[in-house]
DRENKERO-460081 format. One record per residue (C-alpha): x, y, z; residue number from 1; residue in one letter. Coordinates in nm, 4 decimals, decimal comma. Last residue first. Example, Ala and Ser with C-alpha at 12.3 -4.5 7.8 and 13.67 -1.06 7.14 Angstrom:
# DRENKERO-460081
(atom (1,3670 -0,1060 0,7140) 2 'S')
(atom (1,2300 -0,4500 0,7800) 1 'A')
//
This chain:
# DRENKERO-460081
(atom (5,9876 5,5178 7,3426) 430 'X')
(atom (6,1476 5,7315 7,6193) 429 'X')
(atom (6,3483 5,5666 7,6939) 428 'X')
(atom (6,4649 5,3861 7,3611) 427 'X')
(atom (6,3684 5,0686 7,2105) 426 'X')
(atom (6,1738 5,1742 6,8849) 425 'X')
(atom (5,7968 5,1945 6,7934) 424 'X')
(atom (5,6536 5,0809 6,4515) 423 'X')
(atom (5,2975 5,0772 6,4383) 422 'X')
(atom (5,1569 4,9751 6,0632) 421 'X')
(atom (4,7963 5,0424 6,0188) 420 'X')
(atom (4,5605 4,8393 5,7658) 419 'X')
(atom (4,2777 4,9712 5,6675) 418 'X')
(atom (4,0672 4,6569 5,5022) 417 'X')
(atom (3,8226 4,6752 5,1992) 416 'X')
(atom (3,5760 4,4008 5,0535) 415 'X')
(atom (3,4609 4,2187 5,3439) 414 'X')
(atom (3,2307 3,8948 5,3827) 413 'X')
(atom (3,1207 3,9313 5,0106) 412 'X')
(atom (3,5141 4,0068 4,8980) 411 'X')
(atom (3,6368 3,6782 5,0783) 410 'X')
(atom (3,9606 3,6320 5,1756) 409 'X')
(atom (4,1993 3,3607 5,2140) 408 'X')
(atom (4,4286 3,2708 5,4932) 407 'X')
(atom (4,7049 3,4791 5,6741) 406 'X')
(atom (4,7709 3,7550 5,3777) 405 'X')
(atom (5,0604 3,9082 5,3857) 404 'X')
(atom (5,2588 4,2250 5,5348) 403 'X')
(atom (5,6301 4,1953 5,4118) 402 'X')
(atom (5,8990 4,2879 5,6359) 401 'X')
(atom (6,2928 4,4453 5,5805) 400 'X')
(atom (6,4759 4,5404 5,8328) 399 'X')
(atom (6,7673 4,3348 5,6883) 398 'X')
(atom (6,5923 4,0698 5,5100) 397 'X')
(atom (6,2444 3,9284 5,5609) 396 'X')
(atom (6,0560 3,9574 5,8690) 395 'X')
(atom (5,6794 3,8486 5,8330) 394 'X')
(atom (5,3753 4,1054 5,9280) 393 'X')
(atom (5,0757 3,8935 5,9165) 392 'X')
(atom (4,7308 3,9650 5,7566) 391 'X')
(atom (4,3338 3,8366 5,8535) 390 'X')
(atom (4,3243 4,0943 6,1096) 389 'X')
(atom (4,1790 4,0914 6,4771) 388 'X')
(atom (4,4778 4,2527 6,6069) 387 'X')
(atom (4,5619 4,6058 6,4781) 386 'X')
(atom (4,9824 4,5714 6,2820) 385 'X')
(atom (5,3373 4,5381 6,4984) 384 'X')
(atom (5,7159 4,6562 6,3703) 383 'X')
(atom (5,9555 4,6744 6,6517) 382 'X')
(atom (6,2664 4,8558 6,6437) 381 'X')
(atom (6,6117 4,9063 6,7387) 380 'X')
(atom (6,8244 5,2792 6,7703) 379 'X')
(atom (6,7327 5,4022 7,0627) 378 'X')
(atom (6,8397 5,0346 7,2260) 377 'X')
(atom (7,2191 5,1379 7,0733) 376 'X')
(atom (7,2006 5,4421 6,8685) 375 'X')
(atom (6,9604 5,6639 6,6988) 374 'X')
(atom (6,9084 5,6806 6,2997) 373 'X')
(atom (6,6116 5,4381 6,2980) 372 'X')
(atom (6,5269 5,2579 6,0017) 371 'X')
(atom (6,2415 5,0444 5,8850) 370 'X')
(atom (6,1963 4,8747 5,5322) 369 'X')
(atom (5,8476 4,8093 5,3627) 368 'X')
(atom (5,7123 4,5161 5,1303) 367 'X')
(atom (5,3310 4,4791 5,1096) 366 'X')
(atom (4,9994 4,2960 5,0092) 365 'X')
(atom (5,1980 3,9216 4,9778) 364 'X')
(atom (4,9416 3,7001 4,8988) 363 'X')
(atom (4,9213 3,3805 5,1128) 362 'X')
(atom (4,6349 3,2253 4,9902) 361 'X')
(atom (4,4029 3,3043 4,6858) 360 'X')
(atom (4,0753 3,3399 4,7680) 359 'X')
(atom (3,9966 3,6749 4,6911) 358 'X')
(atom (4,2067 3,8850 4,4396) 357 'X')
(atom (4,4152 4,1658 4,5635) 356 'X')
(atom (4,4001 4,5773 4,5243) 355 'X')
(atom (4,6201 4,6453 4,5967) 354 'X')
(atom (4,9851 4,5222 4,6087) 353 'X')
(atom (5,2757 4,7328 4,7028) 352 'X')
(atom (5,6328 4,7211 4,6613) 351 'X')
(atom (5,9743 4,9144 4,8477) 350 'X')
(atom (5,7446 5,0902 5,1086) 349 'X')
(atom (5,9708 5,3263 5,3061) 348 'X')
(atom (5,9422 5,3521 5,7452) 347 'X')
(atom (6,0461 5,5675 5,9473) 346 'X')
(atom (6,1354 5,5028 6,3168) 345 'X')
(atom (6,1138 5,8276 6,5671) 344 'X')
(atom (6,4266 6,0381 6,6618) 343 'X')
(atom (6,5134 6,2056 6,9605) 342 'X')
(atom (6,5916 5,9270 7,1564) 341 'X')
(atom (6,9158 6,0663 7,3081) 340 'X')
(atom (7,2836 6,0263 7,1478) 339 'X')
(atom (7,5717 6,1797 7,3270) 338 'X')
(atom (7,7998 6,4246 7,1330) 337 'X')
(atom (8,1811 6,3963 7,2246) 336 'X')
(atom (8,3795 6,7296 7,2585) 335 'X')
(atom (8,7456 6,6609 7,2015) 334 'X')
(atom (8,9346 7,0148 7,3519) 333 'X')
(atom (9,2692 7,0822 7,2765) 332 'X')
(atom (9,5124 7,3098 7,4402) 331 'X')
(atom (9,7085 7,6019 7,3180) 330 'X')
(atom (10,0032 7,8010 7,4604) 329 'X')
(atom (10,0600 8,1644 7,3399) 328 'X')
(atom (10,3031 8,4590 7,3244) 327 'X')
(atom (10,2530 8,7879 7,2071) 326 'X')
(atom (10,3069 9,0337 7,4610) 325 'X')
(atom (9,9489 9,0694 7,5789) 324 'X')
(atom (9,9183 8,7180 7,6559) 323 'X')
(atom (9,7762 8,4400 7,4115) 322 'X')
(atom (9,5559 8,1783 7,5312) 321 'X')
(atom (9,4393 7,9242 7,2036) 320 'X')
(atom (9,2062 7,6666 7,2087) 319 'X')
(atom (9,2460 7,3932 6,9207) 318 'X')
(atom (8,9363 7,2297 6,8177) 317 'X')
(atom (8,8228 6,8476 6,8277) 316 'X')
(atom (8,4635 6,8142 6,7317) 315 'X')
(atom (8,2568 6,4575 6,8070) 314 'X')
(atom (7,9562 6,2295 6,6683) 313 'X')
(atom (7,7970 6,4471 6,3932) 312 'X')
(atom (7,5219 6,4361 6,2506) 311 'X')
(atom (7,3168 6,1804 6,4130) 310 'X')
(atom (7,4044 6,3120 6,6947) 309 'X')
(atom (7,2715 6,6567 6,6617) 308 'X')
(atom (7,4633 6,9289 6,8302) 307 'X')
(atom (7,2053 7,2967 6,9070) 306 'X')
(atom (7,3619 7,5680 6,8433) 305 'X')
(atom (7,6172 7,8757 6,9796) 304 'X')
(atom (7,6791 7,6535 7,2634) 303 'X')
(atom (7,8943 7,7433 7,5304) 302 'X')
(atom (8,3004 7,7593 7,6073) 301 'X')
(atom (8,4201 7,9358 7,9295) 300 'X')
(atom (8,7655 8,1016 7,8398) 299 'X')
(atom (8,7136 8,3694 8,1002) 298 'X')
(atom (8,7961 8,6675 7,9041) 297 'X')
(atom (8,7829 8,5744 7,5320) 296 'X')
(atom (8,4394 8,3692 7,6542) 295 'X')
(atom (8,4144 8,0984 7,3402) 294 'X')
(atom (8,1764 8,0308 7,1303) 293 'X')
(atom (8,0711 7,7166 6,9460) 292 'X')
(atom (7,8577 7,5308 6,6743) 291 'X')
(atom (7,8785 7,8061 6,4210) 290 'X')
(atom (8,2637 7,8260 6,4528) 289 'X')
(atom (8,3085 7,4636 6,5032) 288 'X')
(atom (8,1271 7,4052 6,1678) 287 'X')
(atom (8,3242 7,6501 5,9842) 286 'X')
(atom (8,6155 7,4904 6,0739) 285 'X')
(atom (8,8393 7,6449 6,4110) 284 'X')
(atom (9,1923 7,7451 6,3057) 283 'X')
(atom (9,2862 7,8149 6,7227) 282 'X')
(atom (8,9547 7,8852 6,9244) 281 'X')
(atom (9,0471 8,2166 7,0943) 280 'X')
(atom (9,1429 8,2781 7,4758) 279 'X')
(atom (9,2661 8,6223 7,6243) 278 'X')
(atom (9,5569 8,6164 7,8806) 277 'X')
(atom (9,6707 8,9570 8,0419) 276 'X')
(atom (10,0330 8,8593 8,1989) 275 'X')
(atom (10,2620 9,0261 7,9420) 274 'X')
(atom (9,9816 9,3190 7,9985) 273 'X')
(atom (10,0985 9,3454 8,3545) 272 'X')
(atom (10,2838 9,0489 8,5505) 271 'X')
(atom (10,4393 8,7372 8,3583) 270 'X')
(atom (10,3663 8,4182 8,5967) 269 'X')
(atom (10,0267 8,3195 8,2874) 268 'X')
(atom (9,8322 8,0893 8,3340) 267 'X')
(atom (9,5798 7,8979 8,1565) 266 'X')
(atom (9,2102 7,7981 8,2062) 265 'X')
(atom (8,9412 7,6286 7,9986) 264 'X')
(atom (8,6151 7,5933 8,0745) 263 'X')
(atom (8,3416 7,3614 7,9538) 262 'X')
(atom (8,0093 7,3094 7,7403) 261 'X')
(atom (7,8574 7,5730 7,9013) 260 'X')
(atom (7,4851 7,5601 7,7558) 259 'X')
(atom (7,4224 7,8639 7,5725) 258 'X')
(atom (7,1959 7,6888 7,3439) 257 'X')
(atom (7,0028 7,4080 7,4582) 256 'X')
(atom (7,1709 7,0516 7,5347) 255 'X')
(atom (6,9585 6,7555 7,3296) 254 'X')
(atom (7,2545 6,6289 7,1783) 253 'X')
(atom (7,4001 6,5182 7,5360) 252 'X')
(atom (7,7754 6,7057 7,5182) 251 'X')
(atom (8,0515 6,4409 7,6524) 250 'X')
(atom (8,3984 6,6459 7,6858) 249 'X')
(atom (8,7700 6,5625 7,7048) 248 'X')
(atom (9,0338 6,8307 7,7905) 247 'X')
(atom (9,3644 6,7896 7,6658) 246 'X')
(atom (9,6784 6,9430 7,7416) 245 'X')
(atom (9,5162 7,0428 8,1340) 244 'X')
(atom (9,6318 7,3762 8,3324) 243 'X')
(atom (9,7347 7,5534 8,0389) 242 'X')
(atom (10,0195 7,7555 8,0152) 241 'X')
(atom (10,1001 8,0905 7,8933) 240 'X')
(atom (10,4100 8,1844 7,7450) 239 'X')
(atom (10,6859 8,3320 7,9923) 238 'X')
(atom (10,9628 8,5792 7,9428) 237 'X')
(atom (10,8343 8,8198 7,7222) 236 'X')
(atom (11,1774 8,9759 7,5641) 235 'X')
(atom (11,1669 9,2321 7,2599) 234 'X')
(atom (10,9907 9,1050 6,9326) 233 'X')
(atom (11,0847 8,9069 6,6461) 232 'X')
(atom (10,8127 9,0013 6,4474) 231 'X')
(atom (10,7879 8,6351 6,2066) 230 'X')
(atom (10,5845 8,7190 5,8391) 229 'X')
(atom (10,4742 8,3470 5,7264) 228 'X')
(atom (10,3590 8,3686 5,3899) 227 'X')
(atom (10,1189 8,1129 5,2365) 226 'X')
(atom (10,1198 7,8321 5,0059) 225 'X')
(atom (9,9288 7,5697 4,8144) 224 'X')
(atom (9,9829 7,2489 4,6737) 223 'X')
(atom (9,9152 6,9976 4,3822) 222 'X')
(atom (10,0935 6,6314 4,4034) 221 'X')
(atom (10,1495 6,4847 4,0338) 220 'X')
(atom (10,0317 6,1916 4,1456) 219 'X')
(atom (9,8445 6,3264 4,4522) 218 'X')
(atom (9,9514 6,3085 4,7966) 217 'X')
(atom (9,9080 6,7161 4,8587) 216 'X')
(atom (10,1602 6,9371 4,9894) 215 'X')
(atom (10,1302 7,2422 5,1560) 214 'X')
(atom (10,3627 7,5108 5,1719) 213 'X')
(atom (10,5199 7,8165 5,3996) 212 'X')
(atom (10,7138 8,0812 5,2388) 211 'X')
(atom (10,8973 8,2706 5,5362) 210 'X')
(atom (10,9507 8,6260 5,5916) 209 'X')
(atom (11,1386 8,7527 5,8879) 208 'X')
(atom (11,1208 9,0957 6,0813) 207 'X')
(atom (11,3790 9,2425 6,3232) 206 'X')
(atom (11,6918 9,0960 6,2274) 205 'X')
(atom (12,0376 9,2292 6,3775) 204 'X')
(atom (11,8560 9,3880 6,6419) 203 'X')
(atom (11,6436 9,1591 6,6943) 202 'X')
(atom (11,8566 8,8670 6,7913) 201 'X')
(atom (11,6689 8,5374 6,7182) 200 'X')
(atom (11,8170 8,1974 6,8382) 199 'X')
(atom (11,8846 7,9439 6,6039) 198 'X')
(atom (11,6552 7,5882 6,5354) 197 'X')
(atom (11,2943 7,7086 6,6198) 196 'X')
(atom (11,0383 7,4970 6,4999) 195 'X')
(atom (10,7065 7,6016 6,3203) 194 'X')
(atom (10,4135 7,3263 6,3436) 193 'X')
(atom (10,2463 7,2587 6,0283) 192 'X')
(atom (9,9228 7,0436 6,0357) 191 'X')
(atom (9,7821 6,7308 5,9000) 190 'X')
(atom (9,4094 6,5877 5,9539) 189 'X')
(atom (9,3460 6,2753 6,0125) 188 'X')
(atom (9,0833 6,2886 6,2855) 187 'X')
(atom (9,3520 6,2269 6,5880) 186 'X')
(atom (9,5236 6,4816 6,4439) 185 'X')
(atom (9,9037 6,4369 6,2826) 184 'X')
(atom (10,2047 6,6707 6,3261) 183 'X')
(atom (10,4178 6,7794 6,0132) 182 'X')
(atom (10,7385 6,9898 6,1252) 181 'X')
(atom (10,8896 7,3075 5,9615) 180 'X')
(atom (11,2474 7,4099 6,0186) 179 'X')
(atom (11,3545 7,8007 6,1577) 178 'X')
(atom (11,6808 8,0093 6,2359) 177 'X')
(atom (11,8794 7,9811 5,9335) 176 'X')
(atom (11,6386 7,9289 5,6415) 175 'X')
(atom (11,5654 7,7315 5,3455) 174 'X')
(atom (11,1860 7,7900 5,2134) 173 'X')
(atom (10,9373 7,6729 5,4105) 172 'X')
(atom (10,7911 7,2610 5,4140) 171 'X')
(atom (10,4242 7,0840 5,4778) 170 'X')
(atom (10,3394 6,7740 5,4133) 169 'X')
(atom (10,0661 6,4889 5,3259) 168 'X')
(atom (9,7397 6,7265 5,2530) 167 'X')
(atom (9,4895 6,5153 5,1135) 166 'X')
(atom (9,5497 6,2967 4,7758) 165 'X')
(atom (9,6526 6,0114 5,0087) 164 'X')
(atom (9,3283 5,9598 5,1338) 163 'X')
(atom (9,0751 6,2963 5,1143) 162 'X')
(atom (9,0432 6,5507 4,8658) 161 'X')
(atom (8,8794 6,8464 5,0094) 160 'X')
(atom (9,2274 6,9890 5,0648) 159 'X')
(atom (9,2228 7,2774 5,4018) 158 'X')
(atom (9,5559 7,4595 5,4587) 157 'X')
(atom (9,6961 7,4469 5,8288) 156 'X')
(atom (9,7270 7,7101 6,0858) 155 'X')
(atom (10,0775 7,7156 6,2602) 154 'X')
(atom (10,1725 7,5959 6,5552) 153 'X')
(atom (10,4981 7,7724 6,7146) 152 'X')
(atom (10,7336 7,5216 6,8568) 151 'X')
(atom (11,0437 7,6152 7,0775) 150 'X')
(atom (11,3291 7,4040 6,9928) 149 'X')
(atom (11,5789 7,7025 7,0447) 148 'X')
(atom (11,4943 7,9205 7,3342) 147 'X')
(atom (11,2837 8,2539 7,2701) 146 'X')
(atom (11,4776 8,5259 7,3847) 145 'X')
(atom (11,4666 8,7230 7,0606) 144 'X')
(atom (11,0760 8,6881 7,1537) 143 'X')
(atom (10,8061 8,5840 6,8535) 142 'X')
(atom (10,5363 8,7350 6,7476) 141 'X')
(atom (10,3898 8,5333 6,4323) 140 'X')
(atom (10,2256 8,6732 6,1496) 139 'X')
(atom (10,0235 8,4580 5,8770) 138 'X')
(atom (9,9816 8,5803 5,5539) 137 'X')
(atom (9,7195 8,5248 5,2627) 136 'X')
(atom (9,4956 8,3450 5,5130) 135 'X')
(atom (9,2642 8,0555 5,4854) 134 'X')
(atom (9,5475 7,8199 5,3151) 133 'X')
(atom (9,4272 7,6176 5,0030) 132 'X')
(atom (9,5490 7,2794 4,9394) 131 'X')
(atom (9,4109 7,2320 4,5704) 130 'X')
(atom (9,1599 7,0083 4,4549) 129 'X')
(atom (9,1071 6,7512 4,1628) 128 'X')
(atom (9,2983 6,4215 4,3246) 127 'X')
(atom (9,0916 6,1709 4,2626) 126 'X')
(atom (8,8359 6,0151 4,4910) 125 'X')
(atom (8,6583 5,6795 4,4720) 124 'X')
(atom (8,2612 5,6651 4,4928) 123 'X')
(atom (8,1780 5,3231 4,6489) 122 'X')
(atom (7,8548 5,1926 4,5255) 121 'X')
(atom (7,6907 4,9940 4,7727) 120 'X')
(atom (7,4012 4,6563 4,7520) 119 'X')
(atom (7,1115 4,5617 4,9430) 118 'X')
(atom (6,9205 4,2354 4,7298) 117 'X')
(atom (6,5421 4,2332 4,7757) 116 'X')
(atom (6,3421 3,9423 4,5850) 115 'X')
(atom (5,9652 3,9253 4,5278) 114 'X')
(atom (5,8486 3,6498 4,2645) 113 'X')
(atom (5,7982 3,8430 4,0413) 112 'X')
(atom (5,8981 4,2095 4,1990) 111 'X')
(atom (6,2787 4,1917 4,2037) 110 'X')
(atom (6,4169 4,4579 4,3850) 109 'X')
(atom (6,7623 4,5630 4,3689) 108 'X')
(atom (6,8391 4,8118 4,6274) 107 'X')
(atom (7,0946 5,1110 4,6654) 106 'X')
(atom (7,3713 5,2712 4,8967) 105 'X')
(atom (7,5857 5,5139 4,8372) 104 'X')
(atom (7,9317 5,4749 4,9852) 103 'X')
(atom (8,2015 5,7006 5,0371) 102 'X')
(atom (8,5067 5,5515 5,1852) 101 'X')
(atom (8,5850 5,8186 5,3694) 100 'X')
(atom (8,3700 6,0832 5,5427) 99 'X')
(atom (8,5212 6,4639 5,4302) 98 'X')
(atom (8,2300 6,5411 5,2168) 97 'X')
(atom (8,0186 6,2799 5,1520) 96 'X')
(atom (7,8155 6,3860 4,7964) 95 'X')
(atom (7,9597 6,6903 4,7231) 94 'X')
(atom (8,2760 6,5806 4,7684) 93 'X')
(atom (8,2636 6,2266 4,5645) 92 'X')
(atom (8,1044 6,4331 4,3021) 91 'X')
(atom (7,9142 6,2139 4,0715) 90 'X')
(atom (7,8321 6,2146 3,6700) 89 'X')
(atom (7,4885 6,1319 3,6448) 88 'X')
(atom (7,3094 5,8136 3,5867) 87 'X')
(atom (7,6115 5,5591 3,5762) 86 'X')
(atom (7,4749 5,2588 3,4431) 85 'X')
(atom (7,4457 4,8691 3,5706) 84 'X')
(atom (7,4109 4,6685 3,2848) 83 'X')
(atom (7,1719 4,4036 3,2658) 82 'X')
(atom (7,1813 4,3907 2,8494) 81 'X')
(atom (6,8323 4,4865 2,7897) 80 'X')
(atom (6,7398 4,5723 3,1016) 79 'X')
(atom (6,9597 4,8428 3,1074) 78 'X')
(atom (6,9825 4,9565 3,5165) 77 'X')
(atom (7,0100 5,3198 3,5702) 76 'X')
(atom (7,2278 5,4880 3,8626) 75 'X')
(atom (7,2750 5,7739 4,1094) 74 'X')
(atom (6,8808 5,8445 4,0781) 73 'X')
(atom (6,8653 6,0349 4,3956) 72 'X')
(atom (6,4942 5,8686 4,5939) 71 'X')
(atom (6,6742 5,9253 4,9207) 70 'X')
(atom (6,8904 5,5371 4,8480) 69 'X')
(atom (6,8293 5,4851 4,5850) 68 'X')
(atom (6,5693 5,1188 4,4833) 67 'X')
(atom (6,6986 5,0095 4,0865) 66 'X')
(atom (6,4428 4,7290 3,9207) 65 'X')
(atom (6,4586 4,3784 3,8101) 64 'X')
(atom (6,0786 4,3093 3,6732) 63 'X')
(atom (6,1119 3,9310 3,7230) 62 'X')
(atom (6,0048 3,8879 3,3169) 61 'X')
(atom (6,2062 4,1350 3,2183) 60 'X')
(atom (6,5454 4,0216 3,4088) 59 'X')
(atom (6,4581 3,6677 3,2863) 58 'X')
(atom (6,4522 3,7230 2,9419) 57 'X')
(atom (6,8273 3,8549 2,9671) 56 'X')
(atom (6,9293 3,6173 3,1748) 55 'X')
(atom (6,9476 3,5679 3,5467) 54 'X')
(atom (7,2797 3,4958 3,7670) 53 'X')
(atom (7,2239 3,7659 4,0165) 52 'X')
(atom (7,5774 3,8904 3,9415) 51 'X')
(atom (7,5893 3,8498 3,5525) 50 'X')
(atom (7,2071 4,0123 3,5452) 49 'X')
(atom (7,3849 4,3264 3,7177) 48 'X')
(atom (7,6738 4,3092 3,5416) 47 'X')
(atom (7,8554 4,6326 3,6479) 46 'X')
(atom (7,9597 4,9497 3,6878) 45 'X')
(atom (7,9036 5,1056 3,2729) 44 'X')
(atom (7,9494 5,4894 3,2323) 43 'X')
(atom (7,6223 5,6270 3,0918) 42 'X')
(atom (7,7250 5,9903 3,2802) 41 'X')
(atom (8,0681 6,0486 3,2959) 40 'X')
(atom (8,3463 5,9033 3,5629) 39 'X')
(atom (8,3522 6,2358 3,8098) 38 'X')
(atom (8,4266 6,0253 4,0682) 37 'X')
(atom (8,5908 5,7109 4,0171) 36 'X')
(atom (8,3619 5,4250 4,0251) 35 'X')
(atom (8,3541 5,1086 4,2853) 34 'X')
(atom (8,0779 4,8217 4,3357) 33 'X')
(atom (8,0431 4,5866 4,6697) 32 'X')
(atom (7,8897 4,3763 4,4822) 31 'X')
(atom (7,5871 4,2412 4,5844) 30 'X')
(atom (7,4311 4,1283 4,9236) 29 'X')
(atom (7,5362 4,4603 5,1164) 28 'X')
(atom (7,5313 4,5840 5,4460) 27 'X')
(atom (7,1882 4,6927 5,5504) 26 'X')
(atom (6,9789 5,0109 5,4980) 25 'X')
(atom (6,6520 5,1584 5,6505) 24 'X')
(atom (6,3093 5,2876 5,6333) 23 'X')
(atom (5,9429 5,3685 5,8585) 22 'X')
(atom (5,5719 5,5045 5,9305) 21 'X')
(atom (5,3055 5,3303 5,7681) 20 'X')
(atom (4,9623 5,3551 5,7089) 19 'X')
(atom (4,7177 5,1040 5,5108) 18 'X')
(atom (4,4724 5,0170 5,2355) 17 'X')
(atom (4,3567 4,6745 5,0967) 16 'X')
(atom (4,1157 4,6709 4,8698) 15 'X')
(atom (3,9827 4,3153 4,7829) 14 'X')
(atom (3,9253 4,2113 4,4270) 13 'X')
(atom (3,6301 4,0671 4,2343) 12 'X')
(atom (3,8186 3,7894 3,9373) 11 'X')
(atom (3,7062 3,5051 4,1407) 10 'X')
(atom (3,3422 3,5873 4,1951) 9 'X')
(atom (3,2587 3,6656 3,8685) 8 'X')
(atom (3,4154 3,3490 3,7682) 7 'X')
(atom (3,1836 3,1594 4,0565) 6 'X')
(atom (2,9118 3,3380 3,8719) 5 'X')
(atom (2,9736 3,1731 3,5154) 4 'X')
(atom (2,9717 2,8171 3,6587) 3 'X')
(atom (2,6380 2,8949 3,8760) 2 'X')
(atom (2,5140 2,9892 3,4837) 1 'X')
//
């Protein structure tokens, strides 16, 4: 009879119960893995029992399972044979845009006993986009008294393939008076800069028409093309000039709109409307133009929205100052975004056990991650739990913890626990 209670008393369970607030990534254990966008769905990646060296049996009985990364089902593991599946056909564009190499990143968790590998799938682009220009025609005002080697930027055509299948050159149809050149941005970006090579008279040719083309990298390479339409206009003697090239910005992320970001100023020695300067942003993205605006008259520069950090860390645009005769100069502005602590640790539970048996030591109740998309000190994290409570939190693996058990419980003495998980980063202020 005592025999038959002590059963009773091993098989009641304790309810555990707590609150968390946290989640992160690391660099990876396994792989790295590769596919080629738009590989289709079912497509096999990898090994996965090959590459954590378990069988077949073994990957049921450990209860190997797929974690994604923002709970999108990228890929499906086949227990049966340990293949790693494509889940959906994937759009390397879609999915990262213009940030190269694109990585998704996923867990492998194995529940019995508990194991946690981090592992990335690199999506590889191919070339299936065109260079496309913005405008059907651009027009350019140029003065018969221009001097040859004068350079007249041009706007570029956008590719939202990226590598070597992004835009690589530019060229124009075979002329007398103008060659195309290929300049480089900082960000890796490519664009066309018109050079002149013979000096324009107007009266003997008073309008121009150019075919200007991109060039992708691809294999074949696809492009795209526009018309340049060049006024050759009577004499303006003097572009206008900047007073700084390059003007070099820090913007804290937690500026409010209509902050001045900066101001730019050019000059112009021409007198009367060859002299009147108004400023434009030169081929800004759609991003610049919802982030920025700039004063036509004064050329101060102020925020049309709030920057985010974690977003994105910098903009380079192109100001332009053109005078009432036509002619222009342009500067560049690189605008770096500060971080500030302006966002709190979260935290994703990966396994959970409850509720658990009494006297059995050591039981692991919980496995969570933390992650914290600030910088630097605003960026690190602690991870703490009430005193006064039979559990420990225990680092594991790359912001990983697992909340245990710190001796063995008894269900008569207490049979539930709330269990609250603080996790506060490093930043000022916290």
């Amino acid at each position: 009879m005592e025999t038959g209670r002590m059963h009773n008393r091993r098989q009641r369970q304790v309810l555990v119960f707590f609150v968390c607030l946290s989640m992160s990534w690391g660099s990876a254990d396994l792989g790295p893995y590769s596919v080629v966008e738009e590989t289709e769905r079912g497509s096999f990646v990898a090994n996965l029992a090959k590459d954590l060296e378990l069988g077949l049996t073994e990957m049921a009985t450990r209860a190997v399972r797929i974690i994604s990364q923002g709970n999108k089902e990228h890929l499906q593991l086949n227990v049966q044979t340990g293949d790693l599946l494509l889940n959906e056909k994937l759009d390397r564009e879609e999915l990262c845009g213009p940030t190269e190499p694109c990585l998704l990143h996923f867990q492998v968790l194995m529940e019995k006993p508990l194991e946690i590998f981090q592992a990335e799938l690199r999506v590889k682009d191919i070339n299936d986009h065109y260079p496309v220009f913005n405008e059907r025609e651009i027009i350019l005002k140029i003065p018969e008294n221009s001097p040859t080697g004068t350079a007249f930027p041009l706007s570029n055509a956008l590719d939202l393939d990226v590598g070597s299948n992004n835009i690589q050159n530019y060229t124009i149809n075979p002329n007398f008076h103008f060659r195309v050149i290929t300049h480089n941005r900082s960000d890796g970006r490519k664009y066309p800069e018109l050079v002149l090579d013979k000096e324009l008279d107007r009266e003997e040719e008073p309008e121009i028409s150019l075919k200007l083309t991109a060039l992708d990298g691809g294999s074949p390479p696809r492009y795209g093309t526009t018309q340049v339409r060049i006024e050759v206009m009577d004499s303006n003697d003097n572009a206008p000039q900047f007073q700084q090239l390059l003007y070099k910005v820090n913007i804290p992320e937690n500026s409010p709109v209509g902050s001045l970001v900066v101001t730019v100023s050019a000059n112009d020695v021409d007198s009367g409307l060859y002299g009147k300067i108004s400023y434009t942003f030169f081929q800004p993205s759609e991003d610049i133009s919802k982030t920025f605006e700039v004063n036509p008259k004064t050329g101060e520069i102020r925020l049309r929205k709030q920057v985010d950090f974690e977003t994105v860390l910098s903009y380079e645009v192109d100001v332009m100052a053109t005078d009432g005769g036509g002619l222009s100069g342009k500067c560049t502005l690189l605008l770096q975004v500060v971080d500030v602590n302006d966002n709190p640790p979260k935290v994703t539970v990966s396994a959970l056990t409850s509720p658990i048996p009494e006297n059995t030591p050591e039981i692991v109740v919980a496995v969570f991650s933390v992650s914290d998309p600030d910088s630097g000190n605003n960026g690190k994290t602690t991870s703490s739990i009430q005193d006064n409570l039979p559990f420990l939190l225990k680092p594991s693996v790359k912001n990983f913890y697992t909340l245990v058990t710190e001796r063995t419980l008894d269900r008569e003495e207490r049979a539930e626990y709330n269990i609250t998980i603080t996790v506060t980063d490093m930043g000022t202020p916290r």
